[in-house]
Backbone as XML, in Angstrom:
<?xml version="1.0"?>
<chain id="A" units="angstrom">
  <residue number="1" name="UNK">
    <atom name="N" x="115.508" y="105.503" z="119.842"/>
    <atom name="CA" x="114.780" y="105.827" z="118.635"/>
    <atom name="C" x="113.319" y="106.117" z="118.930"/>
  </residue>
  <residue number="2" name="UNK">
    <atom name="N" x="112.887" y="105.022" z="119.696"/>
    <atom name="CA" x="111.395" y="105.500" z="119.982"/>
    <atom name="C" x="110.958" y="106.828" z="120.844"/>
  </residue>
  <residue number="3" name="UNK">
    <atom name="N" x="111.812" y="107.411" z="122.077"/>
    <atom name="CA" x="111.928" y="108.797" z="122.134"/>
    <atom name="C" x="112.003" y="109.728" z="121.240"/>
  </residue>
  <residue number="4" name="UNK">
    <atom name="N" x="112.629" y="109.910" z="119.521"/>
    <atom name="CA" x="112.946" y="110.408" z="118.890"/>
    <atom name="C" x="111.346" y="110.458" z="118.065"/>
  </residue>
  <residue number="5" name="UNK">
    <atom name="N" x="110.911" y="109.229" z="118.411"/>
    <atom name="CA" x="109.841" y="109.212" z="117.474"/>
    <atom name="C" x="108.823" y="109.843" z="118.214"/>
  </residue>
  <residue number="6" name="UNK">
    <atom name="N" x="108.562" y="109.912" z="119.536"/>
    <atom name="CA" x="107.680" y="110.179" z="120.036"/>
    <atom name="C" x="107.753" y="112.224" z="120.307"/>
  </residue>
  <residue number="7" name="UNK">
    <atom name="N" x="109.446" y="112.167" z="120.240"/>
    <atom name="CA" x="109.397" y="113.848" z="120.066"/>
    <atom name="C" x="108.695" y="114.335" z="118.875"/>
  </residue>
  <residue number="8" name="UNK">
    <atom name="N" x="108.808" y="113.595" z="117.673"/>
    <atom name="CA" x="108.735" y="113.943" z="116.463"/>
    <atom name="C" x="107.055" y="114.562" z="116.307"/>
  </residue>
  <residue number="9" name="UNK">
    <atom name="N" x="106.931" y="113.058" z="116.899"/>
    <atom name="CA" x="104.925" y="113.401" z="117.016"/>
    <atom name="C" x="104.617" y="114.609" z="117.482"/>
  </residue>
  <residue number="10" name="UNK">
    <atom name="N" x="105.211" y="114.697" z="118.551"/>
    <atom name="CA" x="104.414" y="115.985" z="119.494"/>
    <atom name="C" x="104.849" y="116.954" z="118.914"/>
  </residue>
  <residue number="11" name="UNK">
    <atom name="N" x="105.877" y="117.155" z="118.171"/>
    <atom name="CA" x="106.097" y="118.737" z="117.614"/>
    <atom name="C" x="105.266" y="118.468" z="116.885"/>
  </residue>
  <residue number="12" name="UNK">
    <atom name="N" x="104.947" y="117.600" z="115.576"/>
    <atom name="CA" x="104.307" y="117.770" z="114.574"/>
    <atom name="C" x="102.374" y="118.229" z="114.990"/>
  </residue>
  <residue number="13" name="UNK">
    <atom name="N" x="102.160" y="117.693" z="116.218"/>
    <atom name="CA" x="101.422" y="118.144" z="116.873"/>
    <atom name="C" x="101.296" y="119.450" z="117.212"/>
  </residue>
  <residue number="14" name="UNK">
    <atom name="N" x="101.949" y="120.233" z="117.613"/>
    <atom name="CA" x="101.882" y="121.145" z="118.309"/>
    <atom name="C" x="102.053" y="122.265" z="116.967"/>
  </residue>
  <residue number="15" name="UNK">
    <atom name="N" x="102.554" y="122.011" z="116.086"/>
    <atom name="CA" x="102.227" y="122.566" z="115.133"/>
    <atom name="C" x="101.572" y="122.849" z="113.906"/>
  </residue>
  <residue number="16" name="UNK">
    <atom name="N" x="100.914" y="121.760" z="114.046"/>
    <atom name="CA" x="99.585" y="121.644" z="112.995"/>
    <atom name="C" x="98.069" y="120.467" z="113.879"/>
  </residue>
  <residue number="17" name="UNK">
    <atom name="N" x="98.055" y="121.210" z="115.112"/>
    <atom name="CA" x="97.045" y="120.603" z="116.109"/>
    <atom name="C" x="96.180" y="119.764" z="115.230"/>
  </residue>
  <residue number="18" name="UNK">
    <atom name="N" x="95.072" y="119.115" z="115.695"/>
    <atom name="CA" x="94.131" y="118.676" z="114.822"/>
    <atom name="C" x="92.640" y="119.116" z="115.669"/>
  </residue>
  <residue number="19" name="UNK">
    <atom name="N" x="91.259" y="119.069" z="114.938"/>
    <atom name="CA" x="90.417" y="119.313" z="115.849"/>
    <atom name="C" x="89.285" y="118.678" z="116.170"/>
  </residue>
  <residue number="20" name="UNK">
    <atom name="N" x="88.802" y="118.429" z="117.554"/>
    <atom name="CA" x="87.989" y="117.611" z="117.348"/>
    <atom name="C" x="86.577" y="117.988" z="117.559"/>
  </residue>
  <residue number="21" name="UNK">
    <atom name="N" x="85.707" y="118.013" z="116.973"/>
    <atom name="CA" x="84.069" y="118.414" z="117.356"/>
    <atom name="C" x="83.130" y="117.739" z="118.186"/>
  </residue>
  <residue number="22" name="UNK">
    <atom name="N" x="84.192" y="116.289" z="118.300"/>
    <atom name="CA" x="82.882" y="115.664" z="119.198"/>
    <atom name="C" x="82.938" y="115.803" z="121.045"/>
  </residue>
  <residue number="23" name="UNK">
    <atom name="N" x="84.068" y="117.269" z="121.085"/>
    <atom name="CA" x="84.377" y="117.023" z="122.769"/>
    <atom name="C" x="83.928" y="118.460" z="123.085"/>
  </residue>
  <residue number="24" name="UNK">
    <atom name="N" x="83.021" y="118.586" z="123.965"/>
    <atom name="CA" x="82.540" y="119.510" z="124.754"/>
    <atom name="C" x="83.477" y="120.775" z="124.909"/>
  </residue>
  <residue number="25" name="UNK">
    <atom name="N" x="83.275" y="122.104" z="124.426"/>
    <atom name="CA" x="84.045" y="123.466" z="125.313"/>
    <atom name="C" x="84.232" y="123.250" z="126.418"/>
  </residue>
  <residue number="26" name="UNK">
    <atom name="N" x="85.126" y="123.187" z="127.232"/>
    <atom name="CA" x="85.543" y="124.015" z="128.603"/>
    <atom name="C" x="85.657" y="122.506" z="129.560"/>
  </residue>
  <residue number="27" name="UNK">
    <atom name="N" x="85.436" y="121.318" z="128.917"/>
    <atom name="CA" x="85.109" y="120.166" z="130.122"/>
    <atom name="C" x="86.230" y="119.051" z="129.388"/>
  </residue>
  <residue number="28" name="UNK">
    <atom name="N" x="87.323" y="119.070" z="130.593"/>
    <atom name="CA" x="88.458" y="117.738" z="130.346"/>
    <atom name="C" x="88.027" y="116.396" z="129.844"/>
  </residue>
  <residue number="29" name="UNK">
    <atom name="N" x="88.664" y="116.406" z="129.060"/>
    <atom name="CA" x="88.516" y="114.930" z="128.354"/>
    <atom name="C" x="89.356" y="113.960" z="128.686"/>
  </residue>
  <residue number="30" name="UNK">
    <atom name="N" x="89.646" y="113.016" z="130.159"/>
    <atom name="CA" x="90.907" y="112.543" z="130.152"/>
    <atom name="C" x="90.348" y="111.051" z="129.886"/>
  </residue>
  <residue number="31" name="UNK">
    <atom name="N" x="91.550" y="110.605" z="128.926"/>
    <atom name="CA" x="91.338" y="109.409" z="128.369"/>
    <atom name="C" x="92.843" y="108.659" z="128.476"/>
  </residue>
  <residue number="32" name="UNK">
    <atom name="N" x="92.490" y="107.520" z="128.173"/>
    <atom name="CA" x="94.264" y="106.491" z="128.452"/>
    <atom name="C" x="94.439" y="106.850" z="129.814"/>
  </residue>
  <residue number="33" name="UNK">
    <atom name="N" x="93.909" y="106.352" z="130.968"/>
    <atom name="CA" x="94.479" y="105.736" z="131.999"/>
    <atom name="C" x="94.894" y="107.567" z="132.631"/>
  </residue>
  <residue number="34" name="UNK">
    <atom name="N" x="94.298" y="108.520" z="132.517"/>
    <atom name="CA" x="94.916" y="109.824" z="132.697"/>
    <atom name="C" x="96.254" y="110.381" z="132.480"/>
  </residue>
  <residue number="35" name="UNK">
    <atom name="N" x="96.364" y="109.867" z="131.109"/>
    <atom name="CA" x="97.738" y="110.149" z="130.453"/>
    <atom name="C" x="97.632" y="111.380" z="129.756"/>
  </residue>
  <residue number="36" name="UNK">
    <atom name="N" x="96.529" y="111.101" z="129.023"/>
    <atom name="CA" x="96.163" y="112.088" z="127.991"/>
    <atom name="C" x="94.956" y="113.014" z="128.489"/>
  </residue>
  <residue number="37" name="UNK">
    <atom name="N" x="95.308" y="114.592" z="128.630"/>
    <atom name="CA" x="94.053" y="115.241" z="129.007"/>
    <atom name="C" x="94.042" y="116.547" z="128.121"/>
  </residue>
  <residue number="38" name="UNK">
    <atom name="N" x="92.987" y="116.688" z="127.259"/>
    <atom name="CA" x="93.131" y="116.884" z="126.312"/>
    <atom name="C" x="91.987" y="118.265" z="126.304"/>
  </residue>
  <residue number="39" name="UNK">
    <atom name="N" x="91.891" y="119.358" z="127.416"/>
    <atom name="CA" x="91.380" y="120.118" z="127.401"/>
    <atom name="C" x="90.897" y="121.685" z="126.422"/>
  </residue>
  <residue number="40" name="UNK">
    <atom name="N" x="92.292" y="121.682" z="125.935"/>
    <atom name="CA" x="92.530" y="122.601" z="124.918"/>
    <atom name="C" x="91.942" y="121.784" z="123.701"/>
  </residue>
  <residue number="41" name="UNK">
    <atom name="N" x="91.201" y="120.600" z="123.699"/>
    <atom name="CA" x="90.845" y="120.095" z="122.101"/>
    <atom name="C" x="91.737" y="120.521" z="120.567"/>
  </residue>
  <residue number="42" name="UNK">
    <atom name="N" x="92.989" y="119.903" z="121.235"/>
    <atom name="CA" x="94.008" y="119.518" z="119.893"/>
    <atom name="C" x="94.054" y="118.268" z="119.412"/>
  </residue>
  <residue number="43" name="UNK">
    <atom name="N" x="93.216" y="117.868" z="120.251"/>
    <atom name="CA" x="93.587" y="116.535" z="119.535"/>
    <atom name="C" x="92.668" y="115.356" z="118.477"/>
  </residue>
  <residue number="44" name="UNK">
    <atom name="N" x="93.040" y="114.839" z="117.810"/>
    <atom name="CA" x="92.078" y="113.860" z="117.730"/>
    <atom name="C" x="92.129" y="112.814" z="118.168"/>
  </residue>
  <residue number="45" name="UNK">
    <atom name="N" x="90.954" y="111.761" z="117.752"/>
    <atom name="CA" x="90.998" y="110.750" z="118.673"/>
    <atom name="C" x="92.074" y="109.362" z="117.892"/>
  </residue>
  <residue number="46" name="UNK">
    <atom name="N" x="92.344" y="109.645" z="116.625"/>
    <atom name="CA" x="93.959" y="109.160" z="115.873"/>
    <atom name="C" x="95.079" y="109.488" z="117.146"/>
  </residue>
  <residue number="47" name="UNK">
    <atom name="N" x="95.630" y="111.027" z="117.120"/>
    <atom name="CA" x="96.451" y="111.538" z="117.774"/>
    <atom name="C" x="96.839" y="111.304" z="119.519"/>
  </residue>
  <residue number="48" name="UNK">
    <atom name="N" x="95.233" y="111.014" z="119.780"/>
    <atom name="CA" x="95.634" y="110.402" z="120.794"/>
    <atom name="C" x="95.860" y="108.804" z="121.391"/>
  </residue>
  <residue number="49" name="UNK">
    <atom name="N" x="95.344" y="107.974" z="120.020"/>
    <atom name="CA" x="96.012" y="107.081" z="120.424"/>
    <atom name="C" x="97.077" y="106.743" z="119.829"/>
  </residue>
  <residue number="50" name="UNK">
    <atom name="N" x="97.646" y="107.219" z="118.984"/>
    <atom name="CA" x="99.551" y="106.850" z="118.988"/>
    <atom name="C" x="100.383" y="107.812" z="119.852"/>
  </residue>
  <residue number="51" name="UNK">
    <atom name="N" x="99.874" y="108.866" z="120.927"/>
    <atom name="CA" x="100.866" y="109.290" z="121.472"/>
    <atom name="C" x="100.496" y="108.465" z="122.481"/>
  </residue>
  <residue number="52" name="UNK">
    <atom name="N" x="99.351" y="107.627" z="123.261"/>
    <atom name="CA" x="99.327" y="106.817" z="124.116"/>
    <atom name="C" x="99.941" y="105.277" z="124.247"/>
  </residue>
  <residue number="53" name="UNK">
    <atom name="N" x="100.473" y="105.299" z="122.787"/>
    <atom name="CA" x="100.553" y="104.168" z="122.218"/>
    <atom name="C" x="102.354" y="103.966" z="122.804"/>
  </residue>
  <residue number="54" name="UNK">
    <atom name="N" x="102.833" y="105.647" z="122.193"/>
    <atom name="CA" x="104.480" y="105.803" z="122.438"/>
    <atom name="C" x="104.607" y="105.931" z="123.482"/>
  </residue>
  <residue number="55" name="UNK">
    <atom name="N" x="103.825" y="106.540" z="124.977"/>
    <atom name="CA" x="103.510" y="106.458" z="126.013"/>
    <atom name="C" x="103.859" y="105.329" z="126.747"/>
  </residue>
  <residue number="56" name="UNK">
    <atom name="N" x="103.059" y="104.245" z="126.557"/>
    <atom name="CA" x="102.948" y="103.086" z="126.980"/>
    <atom name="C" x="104.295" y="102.459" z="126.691"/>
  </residue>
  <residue number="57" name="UNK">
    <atom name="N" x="104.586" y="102.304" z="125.662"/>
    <atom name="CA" x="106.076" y="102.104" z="125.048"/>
    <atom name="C" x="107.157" y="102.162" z="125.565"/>
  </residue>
  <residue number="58" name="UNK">
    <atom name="N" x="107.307" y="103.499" z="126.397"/>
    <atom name="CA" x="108.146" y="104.106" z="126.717"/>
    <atom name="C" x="108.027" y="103.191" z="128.060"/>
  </residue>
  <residue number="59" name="UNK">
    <atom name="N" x="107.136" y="103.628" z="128.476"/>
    <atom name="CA" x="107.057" y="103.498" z="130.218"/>
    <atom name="C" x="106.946" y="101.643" z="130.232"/>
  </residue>
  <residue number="60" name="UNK">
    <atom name="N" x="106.840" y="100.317" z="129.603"/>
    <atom name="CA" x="107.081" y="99.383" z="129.624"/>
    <atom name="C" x="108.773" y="98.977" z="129.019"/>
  </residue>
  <residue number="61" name="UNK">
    <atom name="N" x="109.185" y="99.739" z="128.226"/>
    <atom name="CA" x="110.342" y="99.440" z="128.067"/>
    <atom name="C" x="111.584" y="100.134" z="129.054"/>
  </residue>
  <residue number="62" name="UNK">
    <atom name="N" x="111.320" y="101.254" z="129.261"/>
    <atom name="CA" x="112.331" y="101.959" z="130.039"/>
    <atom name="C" x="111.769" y="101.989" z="131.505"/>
  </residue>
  <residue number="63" name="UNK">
    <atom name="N" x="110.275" y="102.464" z="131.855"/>
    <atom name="CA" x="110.229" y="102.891" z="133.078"/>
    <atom name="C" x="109.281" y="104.369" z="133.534"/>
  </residue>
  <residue number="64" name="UNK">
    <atom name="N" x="109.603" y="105.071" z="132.619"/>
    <atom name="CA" x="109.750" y="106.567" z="132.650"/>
    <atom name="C" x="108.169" y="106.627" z="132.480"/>
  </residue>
  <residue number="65" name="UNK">
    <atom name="N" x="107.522" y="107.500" z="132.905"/>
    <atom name="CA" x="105.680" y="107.727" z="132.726"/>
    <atom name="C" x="105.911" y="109.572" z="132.583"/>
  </residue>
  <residue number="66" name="UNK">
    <atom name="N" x="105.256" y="109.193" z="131.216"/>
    <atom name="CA" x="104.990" y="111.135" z="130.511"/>
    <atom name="C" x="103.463" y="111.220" z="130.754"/>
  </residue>
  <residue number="67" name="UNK">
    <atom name="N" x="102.805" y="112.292" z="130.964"/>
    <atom name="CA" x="101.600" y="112.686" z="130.743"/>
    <atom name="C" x="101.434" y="113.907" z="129.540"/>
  </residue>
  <residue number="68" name="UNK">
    <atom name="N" x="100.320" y="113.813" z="128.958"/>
    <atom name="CA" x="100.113" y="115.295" z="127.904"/>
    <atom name="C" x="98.885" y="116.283" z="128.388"/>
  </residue>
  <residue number="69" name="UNK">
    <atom name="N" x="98.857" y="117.272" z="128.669"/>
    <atom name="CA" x="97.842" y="118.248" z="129.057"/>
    <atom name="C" x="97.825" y="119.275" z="127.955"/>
  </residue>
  <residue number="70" name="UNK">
    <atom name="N" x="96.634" y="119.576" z="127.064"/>
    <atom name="CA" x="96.602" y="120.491" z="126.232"/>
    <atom name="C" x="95.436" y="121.511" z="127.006"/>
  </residue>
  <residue number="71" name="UNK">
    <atom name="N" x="95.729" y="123.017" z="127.008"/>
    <atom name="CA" x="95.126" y="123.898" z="127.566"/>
    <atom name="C" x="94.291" y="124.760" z="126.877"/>
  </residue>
  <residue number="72" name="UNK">
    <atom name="N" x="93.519" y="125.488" z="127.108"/>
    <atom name="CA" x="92.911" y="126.684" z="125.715"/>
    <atom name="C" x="93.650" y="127.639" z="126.594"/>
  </residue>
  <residue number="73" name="UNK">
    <atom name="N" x="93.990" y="128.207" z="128.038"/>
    <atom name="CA" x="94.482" y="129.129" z="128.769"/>
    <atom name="C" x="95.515" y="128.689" z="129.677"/>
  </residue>
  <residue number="74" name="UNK">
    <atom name="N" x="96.373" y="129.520" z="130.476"/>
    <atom name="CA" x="97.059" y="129.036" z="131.367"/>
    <atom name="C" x="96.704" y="129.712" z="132.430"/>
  </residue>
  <residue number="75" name="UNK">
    <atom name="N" x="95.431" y="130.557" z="132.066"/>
    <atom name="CA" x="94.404" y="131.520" z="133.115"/>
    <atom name="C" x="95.558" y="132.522" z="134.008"/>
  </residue>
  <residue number="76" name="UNK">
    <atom name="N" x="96.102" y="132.783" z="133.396"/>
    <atom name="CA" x="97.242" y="133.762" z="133.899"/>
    <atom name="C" x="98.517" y="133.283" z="135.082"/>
  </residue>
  <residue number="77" name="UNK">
    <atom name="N" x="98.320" y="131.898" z="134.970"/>
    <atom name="CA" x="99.233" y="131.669" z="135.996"/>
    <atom name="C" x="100.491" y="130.664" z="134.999"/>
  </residue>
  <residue number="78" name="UNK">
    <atom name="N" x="102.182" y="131.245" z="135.526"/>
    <atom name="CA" x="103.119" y="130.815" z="134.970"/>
    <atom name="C" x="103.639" y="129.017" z="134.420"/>
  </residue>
  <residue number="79" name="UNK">
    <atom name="N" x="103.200" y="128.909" z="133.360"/>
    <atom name="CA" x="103.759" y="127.481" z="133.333"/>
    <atom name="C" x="104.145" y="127.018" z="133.632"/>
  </residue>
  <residue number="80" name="UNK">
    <atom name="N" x="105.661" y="127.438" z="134.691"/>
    <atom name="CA" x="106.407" y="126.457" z="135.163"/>
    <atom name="C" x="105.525" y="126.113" z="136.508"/>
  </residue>
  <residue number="81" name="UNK">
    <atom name="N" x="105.094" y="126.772" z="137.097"/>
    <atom name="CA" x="103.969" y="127.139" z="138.335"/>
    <atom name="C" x="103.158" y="125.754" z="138.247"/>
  </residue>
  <residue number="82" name="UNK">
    <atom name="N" x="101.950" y="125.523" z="137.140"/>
    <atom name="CA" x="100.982" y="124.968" z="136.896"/>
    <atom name="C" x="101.593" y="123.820" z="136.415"/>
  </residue>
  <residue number="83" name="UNK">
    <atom name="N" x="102.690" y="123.425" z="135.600"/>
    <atom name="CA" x="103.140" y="122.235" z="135.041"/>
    <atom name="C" x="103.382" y="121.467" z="136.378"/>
  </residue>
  <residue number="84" name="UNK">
    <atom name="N" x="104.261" y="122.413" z="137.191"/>
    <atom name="CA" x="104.929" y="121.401" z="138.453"/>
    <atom name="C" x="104.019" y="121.279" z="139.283"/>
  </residue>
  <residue number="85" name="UNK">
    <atom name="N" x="103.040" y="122.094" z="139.506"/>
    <atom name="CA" x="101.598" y="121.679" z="140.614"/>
    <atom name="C" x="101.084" y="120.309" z="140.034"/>
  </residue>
  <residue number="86" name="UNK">
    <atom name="N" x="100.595" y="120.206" z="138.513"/>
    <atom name="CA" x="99.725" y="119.231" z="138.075"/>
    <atom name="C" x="100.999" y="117.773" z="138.525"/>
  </residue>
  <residue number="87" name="UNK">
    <atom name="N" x="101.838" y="117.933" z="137.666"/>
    <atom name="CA" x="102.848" y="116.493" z="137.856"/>
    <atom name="C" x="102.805" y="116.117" z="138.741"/>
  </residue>
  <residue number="88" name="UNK">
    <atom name="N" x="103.053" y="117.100" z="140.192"/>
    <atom name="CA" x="103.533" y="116.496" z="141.411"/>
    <atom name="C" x="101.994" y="115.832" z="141.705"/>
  </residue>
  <residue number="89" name="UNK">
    <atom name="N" x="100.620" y="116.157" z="141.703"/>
    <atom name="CA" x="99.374" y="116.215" z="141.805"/>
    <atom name="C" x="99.605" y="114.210" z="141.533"/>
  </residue>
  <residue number="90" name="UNK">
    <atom name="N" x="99.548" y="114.729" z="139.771"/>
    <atom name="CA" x="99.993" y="113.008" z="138.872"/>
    <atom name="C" x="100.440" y="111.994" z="139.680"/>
  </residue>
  <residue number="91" name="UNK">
    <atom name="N" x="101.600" y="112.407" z="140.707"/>
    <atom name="CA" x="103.211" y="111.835" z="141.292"/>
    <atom name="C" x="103.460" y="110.917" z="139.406"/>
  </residue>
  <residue number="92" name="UNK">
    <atom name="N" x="103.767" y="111.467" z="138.795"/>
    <atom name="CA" x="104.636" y="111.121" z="137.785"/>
    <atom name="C" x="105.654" y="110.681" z="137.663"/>
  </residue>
  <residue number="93" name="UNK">
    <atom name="N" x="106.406" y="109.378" z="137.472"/>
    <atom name="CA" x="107.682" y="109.608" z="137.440"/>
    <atom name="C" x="107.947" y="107.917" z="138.527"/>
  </residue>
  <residue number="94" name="UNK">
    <atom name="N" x="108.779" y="107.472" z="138.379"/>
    <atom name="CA" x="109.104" y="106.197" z="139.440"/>
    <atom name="C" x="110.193" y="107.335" z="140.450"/>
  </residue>
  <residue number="95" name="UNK">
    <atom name="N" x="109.594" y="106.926" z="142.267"/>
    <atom name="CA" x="110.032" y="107.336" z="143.024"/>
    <atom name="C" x="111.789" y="107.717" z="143.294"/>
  </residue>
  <residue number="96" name="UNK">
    <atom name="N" x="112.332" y="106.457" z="142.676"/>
    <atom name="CA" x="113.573" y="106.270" z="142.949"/>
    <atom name="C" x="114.357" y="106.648" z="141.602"/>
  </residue>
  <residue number="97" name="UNK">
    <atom name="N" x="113.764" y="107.403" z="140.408"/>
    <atom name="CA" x="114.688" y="107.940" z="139.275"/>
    <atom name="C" x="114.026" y="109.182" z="138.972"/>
  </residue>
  <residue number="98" name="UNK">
    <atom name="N" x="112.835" y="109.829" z="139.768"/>
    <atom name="CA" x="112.369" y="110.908" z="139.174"/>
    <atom name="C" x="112.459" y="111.205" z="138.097"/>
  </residue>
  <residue number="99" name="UNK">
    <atom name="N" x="111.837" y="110.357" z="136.889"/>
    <atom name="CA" x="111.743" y="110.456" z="135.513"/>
    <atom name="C" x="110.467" y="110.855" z="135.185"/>
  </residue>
  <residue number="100" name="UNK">
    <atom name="N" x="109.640" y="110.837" z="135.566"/>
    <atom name="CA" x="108.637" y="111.663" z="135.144"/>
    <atom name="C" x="108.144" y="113.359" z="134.475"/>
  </residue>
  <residue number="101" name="UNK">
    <atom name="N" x="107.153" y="112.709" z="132.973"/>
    <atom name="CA" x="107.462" y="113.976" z="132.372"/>
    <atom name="C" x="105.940" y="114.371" z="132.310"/>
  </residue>
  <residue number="102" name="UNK">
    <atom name="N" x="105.703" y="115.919" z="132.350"/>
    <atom name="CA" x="104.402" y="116.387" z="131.765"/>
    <atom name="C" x="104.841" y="117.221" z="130.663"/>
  </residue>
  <residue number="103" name="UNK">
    <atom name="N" x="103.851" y="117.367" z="129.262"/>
    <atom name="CA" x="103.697" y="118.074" z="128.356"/>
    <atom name="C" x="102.825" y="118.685" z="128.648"/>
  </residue>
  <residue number="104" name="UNK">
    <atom name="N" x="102.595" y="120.412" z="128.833"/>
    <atom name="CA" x="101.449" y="121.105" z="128.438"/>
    <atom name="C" x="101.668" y="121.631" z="127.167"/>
  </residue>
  <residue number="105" name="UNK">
    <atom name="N" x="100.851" y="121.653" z="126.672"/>
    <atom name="CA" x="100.425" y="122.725" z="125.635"/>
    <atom name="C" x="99.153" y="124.099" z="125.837"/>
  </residue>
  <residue number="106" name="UNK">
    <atom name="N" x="99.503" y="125.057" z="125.638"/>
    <atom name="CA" x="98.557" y="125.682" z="125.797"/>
    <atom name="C" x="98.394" y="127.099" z="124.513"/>
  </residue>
</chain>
């Protein structure tokens, strides 16, 4: 259920972003332990702490460690490209179940 809930968020996210004014153009904001990096400024600072919240959740009850990256560009290079550079970068994921997830948004 709490996966379900935590999908729920991020779509509702991703489709009605929120915005924030107090974070600098063009300079990463990573907050929560570098869970949350919030470059593309979708977020607020509500939004990011209940997806850090389901985050944490997740990864104390099950195991599994997600990260969120919001982008303003993907500067021309292919998502799947840049998602799997950053994660592996992260090492996301417990060694022995490769569960590790990244969200971009861009």
């Amino acid at each position: 259920m709490r996966i379900l809930t935590f999908i729920a968020v991020l779509s509702v996210l991703s489709i009605s972003p929120g915005c924030n004014s107090n974070k600098t153009e063009g300079v990463a904001k990573v907050t929560k332990e570098h869970r949350i990096m919030d470059d593309g400024n979708l977020l607020t600072p509500e939004q990011e702490d209940t997806i850090y919240a389901l985050i944490q959740d997740l990864e104390t009850n099950i195991g599994s460690q997600i990260a969120v990256l919001t982008l303003e560009s993907l500067g021309g290079q292919p998502i799947n490209d840049l998602s799997l550079q950053i994660a592996n970068e992260m090492h996301l994921g417990r060694k022995d179940y490769d569960d590790g997830v990244l969200i971009i948004v861009a």
